[in-house]
PDBQT receptor file of N, H, CA, C and O in Angstrom, charges set to zero:
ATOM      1  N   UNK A   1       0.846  -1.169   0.000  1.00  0.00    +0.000 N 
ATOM      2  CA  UNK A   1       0.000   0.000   0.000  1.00  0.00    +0.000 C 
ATOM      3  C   UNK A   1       0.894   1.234   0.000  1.00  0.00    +0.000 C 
ATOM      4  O   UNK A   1       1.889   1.295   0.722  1.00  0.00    +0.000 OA
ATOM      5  N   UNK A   2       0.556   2.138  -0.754  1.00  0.00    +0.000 N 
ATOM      6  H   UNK A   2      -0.253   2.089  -1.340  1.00  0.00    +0.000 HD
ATOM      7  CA  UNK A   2       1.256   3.381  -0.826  1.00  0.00    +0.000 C 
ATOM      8  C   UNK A   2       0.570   4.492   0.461  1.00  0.00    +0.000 C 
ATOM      9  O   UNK A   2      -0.597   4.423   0.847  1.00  0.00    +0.000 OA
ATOM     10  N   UNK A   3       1.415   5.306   0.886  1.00  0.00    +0.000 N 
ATOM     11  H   UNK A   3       2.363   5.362   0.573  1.00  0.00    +0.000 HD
ATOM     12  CA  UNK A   3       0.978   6.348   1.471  1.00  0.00    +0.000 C 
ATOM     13  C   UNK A   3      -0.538   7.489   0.910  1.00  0.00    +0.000 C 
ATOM     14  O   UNK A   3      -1.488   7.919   1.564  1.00  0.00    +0.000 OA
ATOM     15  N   UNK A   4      -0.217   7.632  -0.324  1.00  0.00    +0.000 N 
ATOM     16  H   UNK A   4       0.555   7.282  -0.855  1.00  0.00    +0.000 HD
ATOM     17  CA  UNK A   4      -1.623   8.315  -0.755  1.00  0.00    +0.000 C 
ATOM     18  C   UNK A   4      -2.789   7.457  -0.539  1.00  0.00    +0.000 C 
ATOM     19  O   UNK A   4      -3.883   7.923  -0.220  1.00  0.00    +0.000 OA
ATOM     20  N   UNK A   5      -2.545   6.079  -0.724  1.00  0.00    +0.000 N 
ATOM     21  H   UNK A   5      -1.657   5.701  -0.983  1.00  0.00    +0.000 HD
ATOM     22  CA  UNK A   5      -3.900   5.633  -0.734  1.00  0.00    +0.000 C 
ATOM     23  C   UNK A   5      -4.268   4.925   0.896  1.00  0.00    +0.000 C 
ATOM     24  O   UNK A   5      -5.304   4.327   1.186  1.00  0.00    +0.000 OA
ATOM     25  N   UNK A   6      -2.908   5.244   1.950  1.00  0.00    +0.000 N 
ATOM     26  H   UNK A   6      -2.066   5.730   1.714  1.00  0.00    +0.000 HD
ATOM     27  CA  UNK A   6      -3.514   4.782   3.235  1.00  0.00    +0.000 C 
ATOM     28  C   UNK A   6      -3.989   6.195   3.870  1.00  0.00    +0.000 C 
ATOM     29  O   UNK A   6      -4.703   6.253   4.871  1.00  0.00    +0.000 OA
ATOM     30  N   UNK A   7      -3.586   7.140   3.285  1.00  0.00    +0.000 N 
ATOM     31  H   UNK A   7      -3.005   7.093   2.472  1.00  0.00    +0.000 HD
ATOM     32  CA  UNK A   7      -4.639   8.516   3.686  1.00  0.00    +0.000 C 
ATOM     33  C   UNK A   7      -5.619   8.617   3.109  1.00  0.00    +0.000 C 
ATOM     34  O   UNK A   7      -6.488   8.733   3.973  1.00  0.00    +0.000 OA
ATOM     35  N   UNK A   8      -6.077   8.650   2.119  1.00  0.00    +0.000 N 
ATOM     36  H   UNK A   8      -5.370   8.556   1.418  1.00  0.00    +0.000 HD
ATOM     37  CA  UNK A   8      -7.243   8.129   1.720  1.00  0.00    +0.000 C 
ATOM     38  C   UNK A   8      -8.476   7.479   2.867  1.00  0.00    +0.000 C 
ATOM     39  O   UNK A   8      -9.384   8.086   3.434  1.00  0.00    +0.000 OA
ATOM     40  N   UNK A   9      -8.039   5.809   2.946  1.00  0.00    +0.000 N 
ATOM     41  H   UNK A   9      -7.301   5.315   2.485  1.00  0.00    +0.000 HD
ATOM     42  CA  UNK A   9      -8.871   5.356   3.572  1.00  0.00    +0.000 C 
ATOM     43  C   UNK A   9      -9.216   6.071   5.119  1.00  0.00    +0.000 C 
ATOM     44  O   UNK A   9     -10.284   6.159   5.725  1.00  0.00    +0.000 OA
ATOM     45  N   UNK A  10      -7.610   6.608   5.528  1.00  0.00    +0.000 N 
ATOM     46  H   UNK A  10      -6.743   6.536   5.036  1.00  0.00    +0.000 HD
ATOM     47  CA  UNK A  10      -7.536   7.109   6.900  1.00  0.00    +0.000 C 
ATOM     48  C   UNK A  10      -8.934   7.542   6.992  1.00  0.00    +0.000 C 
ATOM     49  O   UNK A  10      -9.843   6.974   7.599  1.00  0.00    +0.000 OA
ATOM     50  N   UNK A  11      -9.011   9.219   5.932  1.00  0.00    +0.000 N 
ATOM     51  H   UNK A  11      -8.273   9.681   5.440  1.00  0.00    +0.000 HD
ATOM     52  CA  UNK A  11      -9.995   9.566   5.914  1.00  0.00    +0.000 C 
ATOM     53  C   UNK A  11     -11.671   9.007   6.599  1.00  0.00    +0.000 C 
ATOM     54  O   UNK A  11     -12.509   9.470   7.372  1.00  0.00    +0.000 OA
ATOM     55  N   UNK A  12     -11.505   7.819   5.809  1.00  0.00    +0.000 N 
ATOM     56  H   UNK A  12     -10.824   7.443   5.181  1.00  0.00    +0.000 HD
ATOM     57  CA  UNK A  12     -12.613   6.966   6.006  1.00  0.00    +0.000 C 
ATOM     58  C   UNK A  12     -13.105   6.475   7.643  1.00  0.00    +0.000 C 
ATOM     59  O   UNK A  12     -12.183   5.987   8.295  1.00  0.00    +0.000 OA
ATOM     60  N   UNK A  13     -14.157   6.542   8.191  1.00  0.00    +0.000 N 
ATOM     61  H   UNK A  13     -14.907   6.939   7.661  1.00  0.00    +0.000 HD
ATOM     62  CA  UNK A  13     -13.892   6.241   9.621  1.00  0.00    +0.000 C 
ATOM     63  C   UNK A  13     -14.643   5.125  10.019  1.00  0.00    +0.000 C 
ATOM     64  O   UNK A  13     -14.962   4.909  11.188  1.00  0.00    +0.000 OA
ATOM     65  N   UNK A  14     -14.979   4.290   8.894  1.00  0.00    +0.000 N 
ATOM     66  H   UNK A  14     -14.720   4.466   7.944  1.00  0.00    +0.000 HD
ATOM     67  CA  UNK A  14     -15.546   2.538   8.765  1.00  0.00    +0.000 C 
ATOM     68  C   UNK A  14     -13.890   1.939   8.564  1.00  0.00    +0.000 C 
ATOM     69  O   UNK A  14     -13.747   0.722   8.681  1.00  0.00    +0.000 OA
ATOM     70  N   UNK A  15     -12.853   2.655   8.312  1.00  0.00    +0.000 N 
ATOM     71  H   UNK A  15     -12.969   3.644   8.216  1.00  0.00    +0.000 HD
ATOM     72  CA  UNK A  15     -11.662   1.981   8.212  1.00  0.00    +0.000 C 
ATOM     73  C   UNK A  15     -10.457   2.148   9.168  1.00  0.00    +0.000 C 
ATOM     74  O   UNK A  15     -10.119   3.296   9.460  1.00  0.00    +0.000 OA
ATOM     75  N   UNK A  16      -9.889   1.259   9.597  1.00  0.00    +0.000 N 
ATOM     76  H   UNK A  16     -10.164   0.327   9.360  1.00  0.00    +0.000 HD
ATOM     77  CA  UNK A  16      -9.611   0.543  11.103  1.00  0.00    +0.000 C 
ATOM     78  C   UNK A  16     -10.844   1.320  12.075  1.00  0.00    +0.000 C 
ATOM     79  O   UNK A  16     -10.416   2.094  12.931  1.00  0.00    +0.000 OA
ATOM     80  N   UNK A  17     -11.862   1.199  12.005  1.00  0.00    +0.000 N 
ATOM     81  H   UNK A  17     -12.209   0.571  11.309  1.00  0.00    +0.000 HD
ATOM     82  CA  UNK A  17     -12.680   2.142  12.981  1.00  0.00    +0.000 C 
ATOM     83  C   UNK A  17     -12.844   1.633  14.141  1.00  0.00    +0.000 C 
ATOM     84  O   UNK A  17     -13.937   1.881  14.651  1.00  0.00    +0.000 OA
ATOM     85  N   UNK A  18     -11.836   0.743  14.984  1.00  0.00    +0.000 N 
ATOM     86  H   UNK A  18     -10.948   0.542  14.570  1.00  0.00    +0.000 HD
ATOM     87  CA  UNK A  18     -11.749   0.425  16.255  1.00  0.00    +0.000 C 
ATOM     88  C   UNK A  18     -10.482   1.544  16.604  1.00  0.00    +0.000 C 
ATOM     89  O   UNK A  18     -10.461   2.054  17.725  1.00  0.00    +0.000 OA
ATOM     90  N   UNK A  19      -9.609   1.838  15.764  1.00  0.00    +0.000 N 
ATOM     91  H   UNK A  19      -9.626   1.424  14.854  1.00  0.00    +0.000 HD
ATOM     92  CA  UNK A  19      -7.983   2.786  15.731  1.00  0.00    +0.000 C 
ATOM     93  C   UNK A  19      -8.956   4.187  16.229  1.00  0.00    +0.000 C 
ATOM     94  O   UNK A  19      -9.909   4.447  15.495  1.00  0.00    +0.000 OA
ATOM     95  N   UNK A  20      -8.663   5.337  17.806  1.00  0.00    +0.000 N 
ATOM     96  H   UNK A  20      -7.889   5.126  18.403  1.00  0.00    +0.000 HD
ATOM     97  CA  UNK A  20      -8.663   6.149  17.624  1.00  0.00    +0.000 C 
ATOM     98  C   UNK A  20      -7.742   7.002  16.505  1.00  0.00    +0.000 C 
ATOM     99  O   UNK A  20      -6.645   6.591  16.129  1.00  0.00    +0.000 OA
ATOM    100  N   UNK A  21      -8.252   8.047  16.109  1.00  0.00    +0.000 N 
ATOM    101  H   UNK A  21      -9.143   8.381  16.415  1.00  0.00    +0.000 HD
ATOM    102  CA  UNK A  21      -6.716   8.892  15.358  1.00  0.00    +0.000 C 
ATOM    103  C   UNK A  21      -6.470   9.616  16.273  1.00  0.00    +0.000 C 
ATOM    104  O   UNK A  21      -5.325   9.991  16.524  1.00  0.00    +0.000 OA
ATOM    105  N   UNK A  22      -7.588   9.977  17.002  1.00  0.00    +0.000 N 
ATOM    106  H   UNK A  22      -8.519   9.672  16.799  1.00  0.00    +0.000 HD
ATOM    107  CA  UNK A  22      -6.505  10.906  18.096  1.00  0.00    +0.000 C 
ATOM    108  C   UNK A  22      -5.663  10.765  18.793  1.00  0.00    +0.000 C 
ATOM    109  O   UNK A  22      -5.082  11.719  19.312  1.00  0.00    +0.000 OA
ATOM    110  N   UNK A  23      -5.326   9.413  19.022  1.00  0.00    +0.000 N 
ATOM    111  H   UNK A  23      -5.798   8.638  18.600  1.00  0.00    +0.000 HD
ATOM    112  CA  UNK A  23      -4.652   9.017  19.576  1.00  0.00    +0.000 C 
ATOM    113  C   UNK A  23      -3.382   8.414  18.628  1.00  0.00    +0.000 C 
ATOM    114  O   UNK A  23      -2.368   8.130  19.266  1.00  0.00    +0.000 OA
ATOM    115  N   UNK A  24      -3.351   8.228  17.397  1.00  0.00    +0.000 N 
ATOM    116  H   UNK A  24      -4.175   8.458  16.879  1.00  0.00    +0.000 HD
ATOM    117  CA  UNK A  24      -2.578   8.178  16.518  1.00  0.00    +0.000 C 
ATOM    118  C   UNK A  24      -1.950   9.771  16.202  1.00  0.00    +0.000 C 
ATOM    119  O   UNK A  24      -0.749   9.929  15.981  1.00  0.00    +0.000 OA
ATOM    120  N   UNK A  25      -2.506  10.424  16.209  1.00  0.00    +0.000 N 
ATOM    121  H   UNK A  25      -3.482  10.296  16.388  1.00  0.00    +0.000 HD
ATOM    122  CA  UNK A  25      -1.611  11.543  15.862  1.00  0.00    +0.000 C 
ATOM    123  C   UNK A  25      -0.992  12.163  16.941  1.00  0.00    +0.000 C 
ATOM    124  O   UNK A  25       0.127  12.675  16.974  1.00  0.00    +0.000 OA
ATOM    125  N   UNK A  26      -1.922  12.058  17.924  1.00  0.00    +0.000 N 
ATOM    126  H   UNK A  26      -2.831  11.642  17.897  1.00  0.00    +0.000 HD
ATOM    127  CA  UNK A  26      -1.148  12.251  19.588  1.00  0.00    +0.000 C 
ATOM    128  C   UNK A  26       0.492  11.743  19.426  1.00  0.00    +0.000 C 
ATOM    129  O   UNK A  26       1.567  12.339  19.368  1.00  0.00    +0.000 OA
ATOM    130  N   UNK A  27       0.180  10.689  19.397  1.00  0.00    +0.000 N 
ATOM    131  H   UNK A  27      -0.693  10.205  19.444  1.00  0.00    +0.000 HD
ATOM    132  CA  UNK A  27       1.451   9.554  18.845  1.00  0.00    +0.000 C 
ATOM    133  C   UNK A  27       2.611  10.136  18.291  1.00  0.00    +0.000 C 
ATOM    134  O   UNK A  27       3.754  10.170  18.746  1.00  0.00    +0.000 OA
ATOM    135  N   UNK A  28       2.097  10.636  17.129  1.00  0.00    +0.000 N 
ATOM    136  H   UNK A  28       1.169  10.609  16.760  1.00  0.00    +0.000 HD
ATOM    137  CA  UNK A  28       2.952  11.289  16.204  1.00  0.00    +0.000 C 
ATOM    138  C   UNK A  28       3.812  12.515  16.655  1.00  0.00    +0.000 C 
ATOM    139  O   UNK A  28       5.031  12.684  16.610  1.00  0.00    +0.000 OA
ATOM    140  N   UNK A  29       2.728  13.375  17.136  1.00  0.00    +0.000 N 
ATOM    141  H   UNK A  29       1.738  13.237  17.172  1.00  0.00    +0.000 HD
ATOM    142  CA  UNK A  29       3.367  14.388  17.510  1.00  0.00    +0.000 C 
ATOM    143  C   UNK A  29       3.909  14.141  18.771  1.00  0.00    +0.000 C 
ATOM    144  O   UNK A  29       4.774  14.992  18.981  1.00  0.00    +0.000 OA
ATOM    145  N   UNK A  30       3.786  13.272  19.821  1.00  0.00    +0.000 N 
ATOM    146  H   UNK A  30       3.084  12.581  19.651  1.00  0.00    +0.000 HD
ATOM    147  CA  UNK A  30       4.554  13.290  20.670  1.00  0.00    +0.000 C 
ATOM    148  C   UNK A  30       6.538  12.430  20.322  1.00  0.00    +0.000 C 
ATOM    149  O   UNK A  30       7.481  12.356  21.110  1.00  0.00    +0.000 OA
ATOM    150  N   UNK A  31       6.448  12.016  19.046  1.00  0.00    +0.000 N 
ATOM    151  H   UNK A  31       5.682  12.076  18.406  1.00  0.00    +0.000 HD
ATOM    152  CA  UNK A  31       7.890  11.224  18.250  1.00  0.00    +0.000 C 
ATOM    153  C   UNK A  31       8.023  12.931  17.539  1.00  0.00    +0.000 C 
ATOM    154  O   UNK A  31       9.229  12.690  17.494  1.00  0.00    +0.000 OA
ATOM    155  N   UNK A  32       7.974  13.536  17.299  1.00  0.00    +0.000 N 
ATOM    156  H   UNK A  32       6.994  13.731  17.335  1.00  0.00    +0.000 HD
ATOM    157  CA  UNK A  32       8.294  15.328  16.903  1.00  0.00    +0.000 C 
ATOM    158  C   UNK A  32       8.084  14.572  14.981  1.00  0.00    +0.000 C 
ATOM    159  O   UNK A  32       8.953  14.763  14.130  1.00  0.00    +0.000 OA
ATOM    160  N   UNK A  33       6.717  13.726  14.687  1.00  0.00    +0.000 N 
ATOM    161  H   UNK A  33       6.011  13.571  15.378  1.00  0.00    +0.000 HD
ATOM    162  CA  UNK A  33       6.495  13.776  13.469  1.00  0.00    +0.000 C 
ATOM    163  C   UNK A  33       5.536  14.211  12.957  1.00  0.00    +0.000 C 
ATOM    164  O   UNK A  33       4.652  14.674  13.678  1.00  0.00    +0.000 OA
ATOM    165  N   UNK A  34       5.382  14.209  11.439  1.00  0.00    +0.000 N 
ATOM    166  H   UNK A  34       6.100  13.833  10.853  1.00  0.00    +0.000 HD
ATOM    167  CA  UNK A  34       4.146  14.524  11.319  1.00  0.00    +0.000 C 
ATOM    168  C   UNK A  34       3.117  13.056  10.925  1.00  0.00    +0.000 C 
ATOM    169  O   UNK A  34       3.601  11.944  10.713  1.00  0.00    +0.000 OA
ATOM    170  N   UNK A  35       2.245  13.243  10.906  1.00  0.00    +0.000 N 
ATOM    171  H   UNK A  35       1.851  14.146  11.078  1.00  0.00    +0.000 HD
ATOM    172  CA  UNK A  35       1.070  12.307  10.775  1.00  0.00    +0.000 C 
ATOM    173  C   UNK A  35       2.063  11.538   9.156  1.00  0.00    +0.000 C 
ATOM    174  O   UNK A  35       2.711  10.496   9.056  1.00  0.00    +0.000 OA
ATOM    175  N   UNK A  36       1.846  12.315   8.435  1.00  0.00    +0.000 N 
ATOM    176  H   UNK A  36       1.321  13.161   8.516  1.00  0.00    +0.000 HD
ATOM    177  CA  UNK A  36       2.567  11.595   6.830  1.00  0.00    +0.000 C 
ATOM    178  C   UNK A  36       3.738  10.663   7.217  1.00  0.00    +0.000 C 
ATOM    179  O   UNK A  36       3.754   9.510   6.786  1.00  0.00    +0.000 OA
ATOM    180  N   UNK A  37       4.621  11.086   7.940  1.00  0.00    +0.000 N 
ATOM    181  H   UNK A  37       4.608  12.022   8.290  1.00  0.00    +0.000 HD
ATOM    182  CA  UNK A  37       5.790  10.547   8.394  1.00  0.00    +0.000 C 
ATOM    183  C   UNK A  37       5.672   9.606   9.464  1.00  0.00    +0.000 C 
ATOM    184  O   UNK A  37       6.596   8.797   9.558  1.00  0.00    +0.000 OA
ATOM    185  N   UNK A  38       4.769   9.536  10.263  1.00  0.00    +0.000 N 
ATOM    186  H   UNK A  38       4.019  10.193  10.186  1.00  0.00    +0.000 HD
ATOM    187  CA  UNK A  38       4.445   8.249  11.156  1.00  0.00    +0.000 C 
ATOM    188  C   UNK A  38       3.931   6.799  10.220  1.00  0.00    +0.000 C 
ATOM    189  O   UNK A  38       4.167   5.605  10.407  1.00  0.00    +0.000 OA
ATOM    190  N   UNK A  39       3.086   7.559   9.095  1.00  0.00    +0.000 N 
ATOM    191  H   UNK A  39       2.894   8.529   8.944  1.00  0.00    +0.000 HD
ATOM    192  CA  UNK A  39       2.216   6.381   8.285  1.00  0.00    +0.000 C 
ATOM    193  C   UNK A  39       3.147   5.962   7.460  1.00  0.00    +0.000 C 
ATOM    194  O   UNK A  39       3.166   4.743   7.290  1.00  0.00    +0.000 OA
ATOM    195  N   UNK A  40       4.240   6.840   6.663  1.00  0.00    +0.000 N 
ATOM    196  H   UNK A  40       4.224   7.830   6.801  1.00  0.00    +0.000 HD
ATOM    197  CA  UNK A  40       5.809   6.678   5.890  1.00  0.00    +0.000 C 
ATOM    198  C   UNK A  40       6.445   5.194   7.006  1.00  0.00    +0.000 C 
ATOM    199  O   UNK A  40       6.690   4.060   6.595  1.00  0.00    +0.000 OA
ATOM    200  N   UNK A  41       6.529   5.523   7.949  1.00  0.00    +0.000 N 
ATOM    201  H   UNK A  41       6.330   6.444   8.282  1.00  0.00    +0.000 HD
ATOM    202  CA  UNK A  41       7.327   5.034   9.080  1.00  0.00    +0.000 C 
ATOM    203  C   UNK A  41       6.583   3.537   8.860  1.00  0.00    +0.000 C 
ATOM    204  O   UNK A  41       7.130   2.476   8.559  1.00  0.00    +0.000 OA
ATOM    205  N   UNK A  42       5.003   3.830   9.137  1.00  0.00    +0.000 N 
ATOM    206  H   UNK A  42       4.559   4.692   9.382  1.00  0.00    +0.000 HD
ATOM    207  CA  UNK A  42       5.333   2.030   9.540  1.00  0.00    +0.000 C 
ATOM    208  C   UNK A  42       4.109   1.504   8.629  1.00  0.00    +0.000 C 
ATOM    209  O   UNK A  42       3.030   1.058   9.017  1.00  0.00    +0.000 OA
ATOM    210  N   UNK A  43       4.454   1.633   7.654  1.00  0.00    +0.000 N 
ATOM    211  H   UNK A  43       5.331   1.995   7.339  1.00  0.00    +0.000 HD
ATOM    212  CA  UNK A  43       4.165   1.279   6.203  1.00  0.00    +0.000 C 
ATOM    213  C   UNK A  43       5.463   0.515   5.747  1.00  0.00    +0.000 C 
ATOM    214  O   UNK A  43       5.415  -0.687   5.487  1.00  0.00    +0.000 OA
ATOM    215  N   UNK A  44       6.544   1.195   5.664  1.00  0.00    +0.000 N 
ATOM    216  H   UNK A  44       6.583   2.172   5.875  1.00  0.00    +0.000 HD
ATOM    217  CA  UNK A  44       7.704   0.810   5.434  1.00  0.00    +0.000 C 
ATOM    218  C   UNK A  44       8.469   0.110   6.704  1.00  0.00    +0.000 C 
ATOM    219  O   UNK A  44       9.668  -0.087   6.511  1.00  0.00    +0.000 OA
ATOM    220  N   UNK A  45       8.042  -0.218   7.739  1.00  0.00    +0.000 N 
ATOM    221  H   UNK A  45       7.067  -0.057   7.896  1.00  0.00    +0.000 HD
ATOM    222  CA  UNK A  45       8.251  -1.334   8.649  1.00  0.00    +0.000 C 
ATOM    223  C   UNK A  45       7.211  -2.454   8.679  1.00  0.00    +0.000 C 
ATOM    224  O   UNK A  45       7.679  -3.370   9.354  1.00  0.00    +0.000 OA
ATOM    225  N   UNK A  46       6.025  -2.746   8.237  1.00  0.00    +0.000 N 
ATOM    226  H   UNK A  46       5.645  -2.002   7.689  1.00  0.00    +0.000 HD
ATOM    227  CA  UNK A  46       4.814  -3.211   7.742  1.00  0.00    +0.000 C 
ATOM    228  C   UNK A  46       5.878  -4.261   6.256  1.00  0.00    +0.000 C 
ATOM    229  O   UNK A  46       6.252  -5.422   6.420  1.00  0.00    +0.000 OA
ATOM    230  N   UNK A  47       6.124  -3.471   5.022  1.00  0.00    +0.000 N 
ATOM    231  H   UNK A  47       5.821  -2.527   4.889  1.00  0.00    +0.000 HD
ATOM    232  CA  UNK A  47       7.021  -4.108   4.643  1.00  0.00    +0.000 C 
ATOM    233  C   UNK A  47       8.040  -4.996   4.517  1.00  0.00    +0.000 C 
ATOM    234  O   UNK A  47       8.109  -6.002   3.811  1.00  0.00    +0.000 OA
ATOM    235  N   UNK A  48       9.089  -4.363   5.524  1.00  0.00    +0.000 N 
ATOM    236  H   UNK A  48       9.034  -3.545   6.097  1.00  0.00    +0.000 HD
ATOM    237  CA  UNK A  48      10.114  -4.790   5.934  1.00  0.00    +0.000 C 
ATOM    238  C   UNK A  48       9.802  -6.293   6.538  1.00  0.00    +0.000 C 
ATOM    239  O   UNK A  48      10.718  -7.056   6.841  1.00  0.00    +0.000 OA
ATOM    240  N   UNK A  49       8.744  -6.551   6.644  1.00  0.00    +0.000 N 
ATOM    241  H   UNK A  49       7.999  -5.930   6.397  1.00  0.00    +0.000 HD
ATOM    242  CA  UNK A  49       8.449  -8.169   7.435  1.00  0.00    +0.000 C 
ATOM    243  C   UNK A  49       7.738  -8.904   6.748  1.00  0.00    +0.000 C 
ATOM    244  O   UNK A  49       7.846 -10.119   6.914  1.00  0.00    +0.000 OA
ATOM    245  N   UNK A  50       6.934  -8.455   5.911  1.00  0.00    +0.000 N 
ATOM    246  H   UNK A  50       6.847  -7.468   5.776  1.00  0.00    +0.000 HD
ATOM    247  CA  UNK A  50       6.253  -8.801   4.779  1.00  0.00    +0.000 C 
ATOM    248  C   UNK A  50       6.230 -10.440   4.865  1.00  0.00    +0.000 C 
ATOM    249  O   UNK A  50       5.453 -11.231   5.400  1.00  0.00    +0.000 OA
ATOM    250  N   UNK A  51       7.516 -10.604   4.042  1.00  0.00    +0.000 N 
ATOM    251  H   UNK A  51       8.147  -9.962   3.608  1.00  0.00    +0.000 HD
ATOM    252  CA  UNK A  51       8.055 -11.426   3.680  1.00  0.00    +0.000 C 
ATOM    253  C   UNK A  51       8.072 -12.607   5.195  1.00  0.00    +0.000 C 
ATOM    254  O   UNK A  51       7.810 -13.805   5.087  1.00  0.00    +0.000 OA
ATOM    255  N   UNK A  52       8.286 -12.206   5.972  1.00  0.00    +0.000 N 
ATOM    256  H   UNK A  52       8.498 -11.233   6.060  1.00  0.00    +0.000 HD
ATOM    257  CA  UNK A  52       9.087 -13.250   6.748  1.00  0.00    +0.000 C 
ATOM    258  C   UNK A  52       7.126 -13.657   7.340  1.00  0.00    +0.000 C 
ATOM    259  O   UNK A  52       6.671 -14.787   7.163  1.00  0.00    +0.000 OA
ATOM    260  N   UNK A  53       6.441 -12.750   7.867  1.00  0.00    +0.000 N 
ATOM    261  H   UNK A  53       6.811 -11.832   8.011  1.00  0.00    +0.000 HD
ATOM    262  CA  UNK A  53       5.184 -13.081   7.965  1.00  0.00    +0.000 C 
ATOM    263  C   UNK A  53       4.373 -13.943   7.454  1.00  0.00    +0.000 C 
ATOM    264  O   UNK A  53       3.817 -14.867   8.048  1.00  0.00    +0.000 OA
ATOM    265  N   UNK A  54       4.297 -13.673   6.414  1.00  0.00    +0.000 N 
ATOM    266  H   UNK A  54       4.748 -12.922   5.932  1.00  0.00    +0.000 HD
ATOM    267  CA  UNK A  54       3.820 -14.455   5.121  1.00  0.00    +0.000 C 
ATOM    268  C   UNK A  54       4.287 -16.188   5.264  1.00  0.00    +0.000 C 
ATOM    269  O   UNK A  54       3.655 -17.219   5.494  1.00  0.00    +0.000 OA
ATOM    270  N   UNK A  55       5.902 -15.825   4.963  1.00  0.00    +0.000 N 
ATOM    271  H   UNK A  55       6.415 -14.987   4.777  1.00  0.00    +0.000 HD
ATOM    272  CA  UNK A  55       6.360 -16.960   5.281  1.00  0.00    +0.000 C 
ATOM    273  C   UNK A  55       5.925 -18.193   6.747  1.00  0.00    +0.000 C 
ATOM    274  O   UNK A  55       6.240 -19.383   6.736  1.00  0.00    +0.000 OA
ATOM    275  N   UNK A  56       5.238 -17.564   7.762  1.00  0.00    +0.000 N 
ATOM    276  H   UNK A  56       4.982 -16.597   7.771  1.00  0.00    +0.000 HD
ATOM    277  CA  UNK A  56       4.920 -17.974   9.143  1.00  0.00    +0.000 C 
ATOM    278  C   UNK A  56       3.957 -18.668   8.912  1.00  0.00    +0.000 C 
ATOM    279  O   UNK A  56       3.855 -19.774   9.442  1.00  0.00    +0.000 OA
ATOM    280  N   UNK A  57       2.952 -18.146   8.002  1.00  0.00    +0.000 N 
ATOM    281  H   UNK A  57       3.035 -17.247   7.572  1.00  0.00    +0.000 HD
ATOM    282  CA  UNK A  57       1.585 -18.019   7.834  1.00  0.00    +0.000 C 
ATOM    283  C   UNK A  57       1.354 -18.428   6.769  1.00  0.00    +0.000 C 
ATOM    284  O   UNK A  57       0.334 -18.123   6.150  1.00  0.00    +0.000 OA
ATOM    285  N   UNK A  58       2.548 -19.457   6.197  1.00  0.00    +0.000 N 
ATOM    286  H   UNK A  58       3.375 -19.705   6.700  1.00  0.00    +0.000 HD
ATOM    287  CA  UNK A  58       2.422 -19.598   4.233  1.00  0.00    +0.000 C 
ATOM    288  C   UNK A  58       1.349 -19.392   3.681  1.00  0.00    +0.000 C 
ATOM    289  O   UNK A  58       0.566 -20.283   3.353  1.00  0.00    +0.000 OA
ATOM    290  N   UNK A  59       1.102 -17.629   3.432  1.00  0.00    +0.000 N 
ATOM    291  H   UNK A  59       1.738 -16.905   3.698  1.00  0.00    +0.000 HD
ATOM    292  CA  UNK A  59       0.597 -16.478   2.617  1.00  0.00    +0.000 C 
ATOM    293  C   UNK A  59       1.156 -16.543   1.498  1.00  0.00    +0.000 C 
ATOM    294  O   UNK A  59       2.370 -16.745   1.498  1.00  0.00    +0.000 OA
ATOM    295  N   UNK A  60       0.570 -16.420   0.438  1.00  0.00    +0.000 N 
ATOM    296  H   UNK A  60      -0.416 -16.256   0.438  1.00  0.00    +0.000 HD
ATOM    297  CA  UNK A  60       1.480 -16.266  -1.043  1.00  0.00    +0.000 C 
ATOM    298  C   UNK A  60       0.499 -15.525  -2.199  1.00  0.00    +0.000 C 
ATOM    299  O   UNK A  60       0.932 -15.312  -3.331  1.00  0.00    +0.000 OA
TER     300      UNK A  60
């Protein structure tokens, strides 16, 4: 998933709609980021395991 299209859904509040955001951006700004750069952040750690997950769970 790319960043434009997980703001997108963010938007949406049927999507993760158990996830406060206020408490997600709380989040953010308390790491001195911005909201884009928290979702950058673990999008691209989300990634980074991808693979090995999948592999746990032989996902393919």
């Amino acid at each position: 998933m790319e960043l434009k299209s997980l703001k997108k859904k963010y938007k949406d509040k049927k999507f993760a709609a158990g996830c406060s955001r206020e408490i997600i951006e709380k989040g953010a700004e308390m790491l001195g980021w911005t909201l884009d750069e928290l979702l950058t952040r673990t999008l691209d750690a989300m990634k980074s395991v991808e693979d090995s997950v999948n592999a746990q769970f032989n996902c393919e």
